[in-house]
Each structure stands twice: as structure tokens, then as C-alpha cells.
C-alpha positions in Angstrom: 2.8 151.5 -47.1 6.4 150.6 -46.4 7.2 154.0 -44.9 3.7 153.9 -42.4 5.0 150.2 -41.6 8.6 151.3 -41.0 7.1 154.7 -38.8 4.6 152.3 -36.5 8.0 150.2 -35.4 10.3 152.6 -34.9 7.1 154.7 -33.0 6.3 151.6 -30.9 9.5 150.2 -30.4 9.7 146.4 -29.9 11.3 143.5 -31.5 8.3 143.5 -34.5 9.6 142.8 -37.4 8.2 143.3 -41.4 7.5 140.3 -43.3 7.3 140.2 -47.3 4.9 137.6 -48.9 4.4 136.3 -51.7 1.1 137.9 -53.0 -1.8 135.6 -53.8 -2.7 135.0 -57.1 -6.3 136.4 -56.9 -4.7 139.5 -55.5 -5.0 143.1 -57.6 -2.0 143.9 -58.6 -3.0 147.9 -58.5 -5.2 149.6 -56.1 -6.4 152.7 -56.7 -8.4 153.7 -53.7 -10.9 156.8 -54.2 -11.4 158.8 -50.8 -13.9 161.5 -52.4 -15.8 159.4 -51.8 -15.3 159.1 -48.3 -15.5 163.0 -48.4 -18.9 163.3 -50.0 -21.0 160.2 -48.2 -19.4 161.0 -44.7 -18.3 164.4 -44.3 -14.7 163.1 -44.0 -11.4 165.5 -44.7 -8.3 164.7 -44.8 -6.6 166.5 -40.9 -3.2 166.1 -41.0 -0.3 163.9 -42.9 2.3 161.4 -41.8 4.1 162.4 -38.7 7.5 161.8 -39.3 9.5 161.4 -36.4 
């Protein structure tokens, strides 16, 4: 996520800065999202990766 973050500023320029928080303690500490599943109930494919610039 740092990379995207750091790719959308430098893309749209600006004087944006990233902030790091302190996570909340009801917060999971992994996330393992699942996009088959995505794929199978929409029809959804992956098109392309990161553009890096």
C-alpha cells in the first residue's frame, strides 16, 4: 500500500503528504483479502498491474 500511496503523489503532484497512525486497537492486524471471489460473483479479472512511472 506504501508503494500505490507513494505512486498517487508523485502521479498527482502537490504538496500531499503521507501520515502514519497509530492503528486502533480493534484493528486486524492481517488482512488477507480473497479476490476469487470478486472473479466468480462478478465476472471481474484482474486488467493490468501497477503503472510505475
Amino acid at each position: 500500500m506504501l508503494e500505490l500511496a507513494e505512486q498517487v503523489l508523485k502521479i498527482v503532484g502537490g504538496s500531499s503528504k503521507l501520515a502514519f497512525l497509530t492503528l486502533p486497537g480493534d484493528d486486524p492486524k492481517l488482512r488477507r483479502p480473497d479476490i476469487n471471489l470478486a472473479a466468480a460473483a462478478l465476472g471481474w479479472a484482474q486488467a493490468c498491474g501497477l503503472k510505475t512511472v
